[in-house]
C-alpha positions as CSV (number, residue, x, y, z in Angstrom):
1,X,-65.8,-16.3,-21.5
2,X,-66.8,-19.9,-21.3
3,X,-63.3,-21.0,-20.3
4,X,-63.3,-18.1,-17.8
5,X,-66.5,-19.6,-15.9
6,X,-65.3,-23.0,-16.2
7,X,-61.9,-22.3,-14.4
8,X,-63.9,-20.1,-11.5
9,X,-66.3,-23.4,-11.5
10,X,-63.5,-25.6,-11.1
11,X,-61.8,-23.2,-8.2
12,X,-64.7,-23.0,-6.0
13,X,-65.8,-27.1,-6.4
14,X,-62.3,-27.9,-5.2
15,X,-62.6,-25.5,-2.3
16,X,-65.9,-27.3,-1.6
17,X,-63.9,-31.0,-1.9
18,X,-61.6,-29.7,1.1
19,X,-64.7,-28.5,3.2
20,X,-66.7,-31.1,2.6
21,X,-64.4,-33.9,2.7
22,X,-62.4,-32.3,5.8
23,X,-64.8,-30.2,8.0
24,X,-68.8,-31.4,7.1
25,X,-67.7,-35.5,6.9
26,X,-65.9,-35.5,9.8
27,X,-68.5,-33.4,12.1
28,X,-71.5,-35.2,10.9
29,X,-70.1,-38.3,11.7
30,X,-68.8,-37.4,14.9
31,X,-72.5,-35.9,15.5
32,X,-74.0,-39.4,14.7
33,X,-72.0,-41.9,17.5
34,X,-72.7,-39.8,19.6
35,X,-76.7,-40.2,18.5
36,X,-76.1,-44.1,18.3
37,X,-74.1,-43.9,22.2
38,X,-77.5,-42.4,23.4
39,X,-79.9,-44.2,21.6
40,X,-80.4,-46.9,24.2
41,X,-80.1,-44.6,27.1
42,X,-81.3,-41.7,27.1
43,X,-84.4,-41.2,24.3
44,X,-84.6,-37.6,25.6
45,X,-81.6,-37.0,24.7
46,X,-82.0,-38.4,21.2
47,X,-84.7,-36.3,20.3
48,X,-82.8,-33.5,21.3
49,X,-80.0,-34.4,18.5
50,X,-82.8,-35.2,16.3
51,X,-83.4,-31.7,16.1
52,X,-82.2,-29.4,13.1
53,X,-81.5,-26.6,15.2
54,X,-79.5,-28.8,17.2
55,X,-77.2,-30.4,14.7
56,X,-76.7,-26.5,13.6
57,X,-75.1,-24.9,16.3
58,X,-72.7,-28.3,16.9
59,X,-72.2,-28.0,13.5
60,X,-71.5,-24.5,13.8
61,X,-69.4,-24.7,17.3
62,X,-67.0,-27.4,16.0
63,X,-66.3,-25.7,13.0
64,X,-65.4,-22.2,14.9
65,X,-63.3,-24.7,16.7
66,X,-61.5,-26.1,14.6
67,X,-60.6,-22.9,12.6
68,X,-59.3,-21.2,15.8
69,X,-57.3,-24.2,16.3
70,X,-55.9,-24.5,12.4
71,X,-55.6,-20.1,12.9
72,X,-53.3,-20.3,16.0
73,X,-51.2,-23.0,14.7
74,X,-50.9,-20.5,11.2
75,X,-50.3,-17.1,13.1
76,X,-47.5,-19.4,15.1
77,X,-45.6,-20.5,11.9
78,X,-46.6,-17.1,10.1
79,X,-44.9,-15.0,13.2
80,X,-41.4,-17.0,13.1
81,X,-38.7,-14.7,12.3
82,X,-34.8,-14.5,11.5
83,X,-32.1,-12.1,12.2
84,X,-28.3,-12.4,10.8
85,X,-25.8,-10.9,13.1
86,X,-22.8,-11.0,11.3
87,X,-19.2,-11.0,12.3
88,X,-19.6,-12.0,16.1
89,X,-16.6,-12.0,17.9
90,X,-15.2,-15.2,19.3
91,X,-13.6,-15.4,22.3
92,X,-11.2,-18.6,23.1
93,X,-10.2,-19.8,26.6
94,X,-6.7,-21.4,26.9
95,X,-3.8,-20.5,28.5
96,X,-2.4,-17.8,25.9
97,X,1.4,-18.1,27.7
98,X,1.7,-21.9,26.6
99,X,0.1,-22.5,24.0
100,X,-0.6,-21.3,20.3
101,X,-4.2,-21.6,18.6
102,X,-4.4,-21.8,14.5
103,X,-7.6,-22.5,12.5
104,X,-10.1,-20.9,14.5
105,X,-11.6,-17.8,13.0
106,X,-11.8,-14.6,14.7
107,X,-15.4,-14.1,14.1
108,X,-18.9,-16.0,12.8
109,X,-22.4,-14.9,11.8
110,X,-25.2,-15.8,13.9
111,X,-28.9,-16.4,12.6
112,X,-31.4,-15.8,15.7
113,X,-34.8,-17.4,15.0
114,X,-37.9,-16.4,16.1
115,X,-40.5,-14.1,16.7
116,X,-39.7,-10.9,16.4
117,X,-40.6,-9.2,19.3
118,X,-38.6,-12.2,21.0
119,X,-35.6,-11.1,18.5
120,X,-35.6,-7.7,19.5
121,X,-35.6,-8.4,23.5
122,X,-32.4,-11.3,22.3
123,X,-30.1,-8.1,20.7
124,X,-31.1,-5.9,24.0
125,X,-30.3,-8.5,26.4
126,X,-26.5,-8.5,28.0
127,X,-24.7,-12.0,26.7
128,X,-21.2,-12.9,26.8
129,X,-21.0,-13.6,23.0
130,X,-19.8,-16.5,21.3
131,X,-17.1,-18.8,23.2
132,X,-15.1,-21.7,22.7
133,X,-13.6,-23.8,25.6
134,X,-10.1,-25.0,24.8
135,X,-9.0,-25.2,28.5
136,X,-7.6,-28.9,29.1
137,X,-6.3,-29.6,25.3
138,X,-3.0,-30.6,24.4
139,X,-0.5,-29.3,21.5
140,X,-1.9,-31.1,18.2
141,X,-5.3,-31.0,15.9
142,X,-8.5,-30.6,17.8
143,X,-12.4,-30.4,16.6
144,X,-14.7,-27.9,18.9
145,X,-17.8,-26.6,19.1
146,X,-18.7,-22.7,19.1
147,X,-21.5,-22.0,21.7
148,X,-23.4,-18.7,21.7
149,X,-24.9,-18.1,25.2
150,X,-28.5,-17.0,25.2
151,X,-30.7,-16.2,27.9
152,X,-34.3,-16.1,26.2
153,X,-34.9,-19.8,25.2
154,X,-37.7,-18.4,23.0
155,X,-34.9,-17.5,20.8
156,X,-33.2,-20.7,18.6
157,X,-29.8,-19.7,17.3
158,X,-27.7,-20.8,14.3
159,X,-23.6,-20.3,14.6
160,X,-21.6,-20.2,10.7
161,X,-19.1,-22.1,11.7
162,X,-20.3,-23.9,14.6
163,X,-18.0,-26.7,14.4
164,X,-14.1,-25.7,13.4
165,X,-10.8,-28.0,13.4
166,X,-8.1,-26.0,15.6
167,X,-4.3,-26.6,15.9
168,X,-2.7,-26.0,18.8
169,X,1.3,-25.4,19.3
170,X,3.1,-24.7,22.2
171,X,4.4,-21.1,22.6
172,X,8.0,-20.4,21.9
173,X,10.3,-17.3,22.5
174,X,12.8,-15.4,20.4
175,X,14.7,-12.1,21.0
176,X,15.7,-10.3,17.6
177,X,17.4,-7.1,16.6
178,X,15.2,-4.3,15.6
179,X,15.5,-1.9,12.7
180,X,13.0,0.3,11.1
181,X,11.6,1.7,8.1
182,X,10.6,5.2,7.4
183,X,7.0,5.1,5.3
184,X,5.9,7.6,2.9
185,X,9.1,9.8,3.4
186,X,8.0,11.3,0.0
187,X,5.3,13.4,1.7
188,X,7.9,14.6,3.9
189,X,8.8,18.7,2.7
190,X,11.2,18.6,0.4
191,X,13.5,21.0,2.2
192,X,13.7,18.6,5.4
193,X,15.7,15.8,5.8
194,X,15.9,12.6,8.1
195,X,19.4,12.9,8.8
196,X,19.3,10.2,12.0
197,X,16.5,7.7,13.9
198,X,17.2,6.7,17.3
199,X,15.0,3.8,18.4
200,X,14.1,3.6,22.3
201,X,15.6,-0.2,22.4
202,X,17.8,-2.5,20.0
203,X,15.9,-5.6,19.9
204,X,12.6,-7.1,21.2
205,X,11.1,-10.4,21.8
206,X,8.8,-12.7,19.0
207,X,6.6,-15.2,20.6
208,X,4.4,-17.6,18.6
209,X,4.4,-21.8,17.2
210,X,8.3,-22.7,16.6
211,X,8.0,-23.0,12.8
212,X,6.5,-19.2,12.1
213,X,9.6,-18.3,14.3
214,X,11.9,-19.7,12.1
215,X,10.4,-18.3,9.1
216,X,10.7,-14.5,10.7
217,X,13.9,-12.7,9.3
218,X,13.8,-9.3,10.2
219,X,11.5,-6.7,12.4
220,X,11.1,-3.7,11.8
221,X,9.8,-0.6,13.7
222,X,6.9,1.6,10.7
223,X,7.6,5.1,10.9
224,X,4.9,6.8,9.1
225,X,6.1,10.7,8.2
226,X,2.3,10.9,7.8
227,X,1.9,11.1,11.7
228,X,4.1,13.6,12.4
229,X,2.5,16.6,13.4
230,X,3.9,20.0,11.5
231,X,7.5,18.4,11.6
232,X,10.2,21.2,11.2
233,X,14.3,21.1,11.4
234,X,15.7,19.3,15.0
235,X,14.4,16.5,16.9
236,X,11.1,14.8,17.0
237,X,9.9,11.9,19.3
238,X,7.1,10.0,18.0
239,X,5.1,7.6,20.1
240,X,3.4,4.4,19.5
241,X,5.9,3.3,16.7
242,X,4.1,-0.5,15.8
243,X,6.6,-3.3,15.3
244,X,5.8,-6.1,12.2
245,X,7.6,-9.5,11.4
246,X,8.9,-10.0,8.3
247,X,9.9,-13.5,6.5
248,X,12.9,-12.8,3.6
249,X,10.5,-12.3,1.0
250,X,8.6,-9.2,3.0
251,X,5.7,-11.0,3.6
252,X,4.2,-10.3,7.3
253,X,4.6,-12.9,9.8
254,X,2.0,-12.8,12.4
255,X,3.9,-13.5,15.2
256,X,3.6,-11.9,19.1
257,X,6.2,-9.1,19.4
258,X,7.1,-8.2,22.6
259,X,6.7,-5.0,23.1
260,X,4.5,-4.4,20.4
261,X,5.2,-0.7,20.1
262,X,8.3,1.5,20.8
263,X,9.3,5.0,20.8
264,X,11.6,6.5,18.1
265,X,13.7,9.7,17.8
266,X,13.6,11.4,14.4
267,X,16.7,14.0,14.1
268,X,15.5,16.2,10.7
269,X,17.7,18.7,9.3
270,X,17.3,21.2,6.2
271,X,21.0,21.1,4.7
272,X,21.0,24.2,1.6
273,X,23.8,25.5,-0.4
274,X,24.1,28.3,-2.7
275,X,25.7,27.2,-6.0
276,X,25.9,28.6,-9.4
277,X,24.1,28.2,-12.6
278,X,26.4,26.7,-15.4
279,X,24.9,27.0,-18.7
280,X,26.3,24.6,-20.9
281,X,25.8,24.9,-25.0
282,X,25.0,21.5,-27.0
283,X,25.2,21.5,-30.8
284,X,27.3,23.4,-33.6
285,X,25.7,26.8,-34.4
286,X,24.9,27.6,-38.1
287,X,27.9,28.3,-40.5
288,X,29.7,31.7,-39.3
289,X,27.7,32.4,-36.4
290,X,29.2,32.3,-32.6
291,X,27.9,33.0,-28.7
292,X,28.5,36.4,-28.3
293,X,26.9,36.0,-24.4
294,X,24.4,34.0,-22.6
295,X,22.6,36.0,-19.6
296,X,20.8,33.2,-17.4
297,X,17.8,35.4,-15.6
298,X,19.5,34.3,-12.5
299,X,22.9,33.3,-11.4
300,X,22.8,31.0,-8.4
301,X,20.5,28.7,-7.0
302,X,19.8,27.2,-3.4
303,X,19.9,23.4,-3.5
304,X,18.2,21.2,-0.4
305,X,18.9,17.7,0.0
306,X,21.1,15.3,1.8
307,X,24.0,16.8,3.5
308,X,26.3,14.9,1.7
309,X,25.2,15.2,-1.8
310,X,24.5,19.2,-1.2
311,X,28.4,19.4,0.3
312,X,29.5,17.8,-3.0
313,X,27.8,20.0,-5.3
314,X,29.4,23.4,-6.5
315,X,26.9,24.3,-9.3
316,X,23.5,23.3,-11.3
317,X,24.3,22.3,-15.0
318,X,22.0,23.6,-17.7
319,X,22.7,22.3,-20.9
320,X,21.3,24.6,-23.9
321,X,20.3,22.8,-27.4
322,X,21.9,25.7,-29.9
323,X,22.2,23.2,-33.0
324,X,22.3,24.9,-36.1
325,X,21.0,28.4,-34.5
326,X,21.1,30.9,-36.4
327,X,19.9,34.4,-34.6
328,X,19.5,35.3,-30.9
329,X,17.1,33.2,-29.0
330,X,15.7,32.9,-25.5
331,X,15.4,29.7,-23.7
332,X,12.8,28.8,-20.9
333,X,14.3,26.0,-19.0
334,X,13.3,23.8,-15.8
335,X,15.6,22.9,-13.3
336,X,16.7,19.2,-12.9
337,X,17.3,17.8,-9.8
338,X,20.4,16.7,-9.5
339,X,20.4,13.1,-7.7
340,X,20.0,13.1,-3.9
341,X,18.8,17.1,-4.1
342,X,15.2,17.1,-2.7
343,X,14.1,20.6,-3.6
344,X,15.2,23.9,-5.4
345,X,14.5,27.2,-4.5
346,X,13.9,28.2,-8.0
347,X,12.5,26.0,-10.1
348,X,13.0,27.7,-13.5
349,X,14.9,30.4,-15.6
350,X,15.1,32.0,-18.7
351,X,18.6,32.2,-20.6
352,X,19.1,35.2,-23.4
353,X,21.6,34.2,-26.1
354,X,23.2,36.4,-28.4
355,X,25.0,35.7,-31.7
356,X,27.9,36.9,-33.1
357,X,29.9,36.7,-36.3
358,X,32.4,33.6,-35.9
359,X,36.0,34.3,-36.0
360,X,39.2,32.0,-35.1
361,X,42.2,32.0,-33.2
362,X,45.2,29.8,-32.8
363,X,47.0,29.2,-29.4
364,X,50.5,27.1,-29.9
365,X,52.4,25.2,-27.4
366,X,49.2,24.0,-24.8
367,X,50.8,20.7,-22.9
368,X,49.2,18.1,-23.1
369,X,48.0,16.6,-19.4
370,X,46.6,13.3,-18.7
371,X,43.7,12.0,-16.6
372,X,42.6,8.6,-15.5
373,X,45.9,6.9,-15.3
374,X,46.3,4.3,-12.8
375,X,48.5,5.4,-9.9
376,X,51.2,2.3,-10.4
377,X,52.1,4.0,-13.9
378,X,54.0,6.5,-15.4
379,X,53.6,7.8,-18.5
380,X,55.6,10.3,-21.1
381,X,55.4,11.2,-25.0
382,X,57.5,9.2,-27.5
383,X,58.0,12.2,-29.3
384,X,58.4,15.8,-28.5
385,X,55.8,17.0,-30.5
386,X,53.5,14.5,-28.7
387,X,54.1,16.8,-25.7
388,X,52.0,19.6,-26.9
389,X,49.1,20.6,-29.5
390,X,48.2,23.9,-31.0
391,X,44.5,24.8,-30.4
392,X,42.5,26.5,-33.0
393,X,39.4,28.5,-30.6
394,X,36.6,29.5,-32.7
395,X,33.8,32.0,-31.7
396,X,32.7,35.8,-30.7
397,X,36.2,38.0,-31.4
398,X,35.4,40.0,-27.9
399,X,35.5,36.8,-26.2
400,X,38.5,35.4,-28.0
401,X,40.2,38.3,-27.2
402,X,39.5,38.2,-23.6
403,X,41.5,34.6,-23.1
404,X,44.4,33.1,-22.9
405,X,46.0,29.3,-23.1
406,X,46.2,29.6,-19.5
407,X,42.2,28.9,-19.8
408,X,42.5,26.2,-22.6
409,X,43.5,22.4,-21.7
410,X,44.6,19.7,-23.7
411,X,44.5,16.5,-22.3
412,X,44.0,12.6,-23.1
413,X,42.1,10.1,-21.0
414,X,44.4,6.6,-19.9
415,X,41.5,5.1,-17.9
416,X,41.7,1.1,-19.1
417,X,45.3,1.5,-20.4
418,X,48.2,-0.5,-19.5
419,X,52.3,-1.0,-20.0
420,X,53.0,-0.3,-23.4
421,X,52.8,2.2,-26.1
422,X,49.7,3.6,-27.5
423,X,48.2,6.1,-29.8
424,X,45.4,8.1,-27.8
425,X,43.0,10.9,-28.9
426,X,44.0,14.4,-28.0
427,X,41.0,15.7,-26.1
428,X,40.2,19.9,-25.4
429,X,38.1,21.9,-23.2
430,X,38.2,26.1,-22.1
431,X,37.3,27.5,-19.2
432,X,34.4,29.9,-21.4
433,X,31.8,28.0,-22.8
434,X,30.6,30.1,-25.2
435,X,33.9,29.0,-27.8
436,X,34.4,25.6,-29.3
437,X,38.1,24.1,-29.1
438,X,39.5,21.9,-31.9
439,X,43.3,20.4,-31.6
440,X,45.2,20.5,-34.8
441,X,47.0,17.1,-33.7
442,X,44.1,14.8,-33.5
443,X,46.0,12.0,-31.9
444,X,49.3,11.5,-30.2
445,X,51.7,8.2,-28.9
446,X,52.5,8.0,-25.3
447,X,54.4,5.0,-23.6
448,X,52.9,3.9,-19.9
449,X,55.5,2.2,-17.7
450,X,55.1,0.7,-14.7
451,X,56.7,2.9,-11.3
């Protein structure tokens, strides 16, 4: 409690050290030179400041003085304000047909000081923002000032930068040839297709400092399937297409491209075909046991895609694992793709299979064809009996029955062989999948001749 009082004792005689040695000192001395000016004049007058009363309200009215001068002064600094505007535009003045500008930024903060009611009047008031004066400057590195025109002079202001280092290049001209790129064709449906774009000119002109020129190796016209409004099959003009500079890396060049939009012409089409589903077995089935049938729940298919690849394709492949199976068994199987097919119109299907007791058959006599040869050779059997191969067919005895070697084919593949004689696999394959083929001759010796 002791240390308590002492600290309050200490706080107030150190507020009375600033009064006394500040306010009281100053006053009473003040109060007597005046008494000693009037001593020797006026002895009225000196009885009058030899009054207590007297010296009290002097006192007293220099001190209110004093205050109110030392308040003001307070309420002045106290009041001072400041406002960030951030991200003012700047506005250059050169001649933009000549002449290039680099290094000065397209926008600064401003910090408006003051008080605030002056502040608020500042943001209300019409100005012409912040400007920099480059009229007059040649090509080559230049320091400038940014100026910020104000009307109230109450107001200071602050610019970040107000003081930048611009280059300044002359203005050169280009023409180049235009292409374009199509940009998120994924979101594009999958059953349309952008078979054709026609762009409303060839080239255009890039403007800018001769070195970015140089740098510029392609521009391109952005067609974004993103703005095309409910896009069906035929043609579609889109407006507005923006034009970007690109160096040979596909960085952006910021150059001027002249005109800095274009019009394009987007010909979509829909090409479909119907093709058939081709179940296709992989693996050996379990000892004895054959296909006896496969029903796919469905038998064709509509394909969409690009006109080409849809004219090239004749049916969907479905391959089947049946390794080691041993009873019937249904399958439920999604669709691939083939490559360059967008969409499907079914994406999945179900395929029964039904076993069968295995049972085998011979066919004699199949020729043997050959595939992949190069068209400058010819090629023929050494032997006779390297003419032909007897087949052994394995599987279901209804099916079996049901063919004929007409649907078997023996064959051997030449791709990669030259002049000279050679002993080459004997290869096999049926028109029904649901069999296995096996040729008794496993190889065979041809001799490839040049026409």
């Amino acid at each position: 409690m002791k240390k308590i009082i002492k600290i309050f004792a200490n706080i107030f005689h150190g507020i009375y050290s600033v009064f006394d040695k500040w306010i009281i000192t100053p006053i009473t001395k003040f109060i007597l030179m005046i008494i000693n000016l009037g001593k020797n004049n006026n002895k009225s007058l000196e009885k009058l400041l030899n009054k207590k009363s007297t010296l009290i309200v002097i006192s007293l009215l220099l001190a209110f003085t004093t205050f109110y001068l030392i308040d003001r002064n307070k309420n002045v600094t106290i009041d001072q304000y400041a406002e960030v505007l951030y991200k003012q535009k700047v506005t250059p003045s050169f001649n933009e047909e000549l002449y290039v500008v680099e290094g000065l930024p397209s926008t600064v903060d401003i910090t408006l000081i003051g008080q605030k009611r002056h502040i608020f009047l500042a943001k209300q008031t019409p100005s012409s923002g912040v400007t920099v004066d480059l009229t007059g400057l040649k090509p080559g590195n230049h320091k400038v000032n940014l100026k910020y025109s104000q009307q109230l002079k109450s107001v200071d202001y602050r610019l970040d930068p107000s003081t930048v280092t611009v280059t300044i290049y002359e203005k050169v001209s280009q023409t180049k040839s235009l292409t374009y790129d199509i940009l998120h064709k994924d979101n594009l449906d999958s059953k349309l297709y952008i078979k054709d774009v026609e762009l409303s000119r060839d080239n255009v002109i890039i403007k800018g400092a001769e070195y970015k020129l140089k740098k510029v190796a392609t521009v391109k016209a952005l067609i974004d399937v993103n703005n095309l409004n409910n896009p069906k099959a035929g043609e579609i003009k889109v407006k507005d297409v923006p034009l970007v500079a690109y160096d040979n890396k596909g960085e952006i060049v910021d150059v001027e491209i002249v005109p800095s939009t274009i019009e394009a012409t987007l010909t979509i089409t829909s090409p479909s075909k119907e093709v058939d589903i081709k179940v296709i077995p992989k693996g050996d089935l379990a000892f004895g046991k054959s296909i006896k049938s496969i029903t796919p729940s469905i038998n064709k298919v509509t394909i969409y895609g690009e006109e080409d690849v849809v004219s090239g394709i004749d049916s969907i492949e479905v391959p089947i694992d049946v390794k080691g199976l041993e009873s019937d068994k249904k399958y439920n199987i999604t669709l691939t793709k083939p490559s360059g097919i967008t969409e499907l119109s079914t994406k999945t299907i179900t395929i029964k299979v039904e076993l069968d007791a295995s049972v085998s058959k011979e066919f004699t006599n199949i020729p043997i064809e050959t595939e992949n040869l190069d068209s400058k050779y010819a090629v023929q059997a050494i032997n006779r009996e390297d003419s032909t191969v007897t087949v052994v067919v394995n599987g279901s005895k209804n099916t079996i029955d049901n063919i004929s070697a007409q649907n078997i084919k023996a064959y051997i593949d030449l791709k990669g062989y030259g002049v000279g004689e050679h002993e080459v696999e004997v290869k096999v394959k049926g028109d029904d999948l649901k069999l296995s083929y096996t040729s008794k001759t496993k190889k065979v010796k041809i001799r490839i001749t040049e026409k």
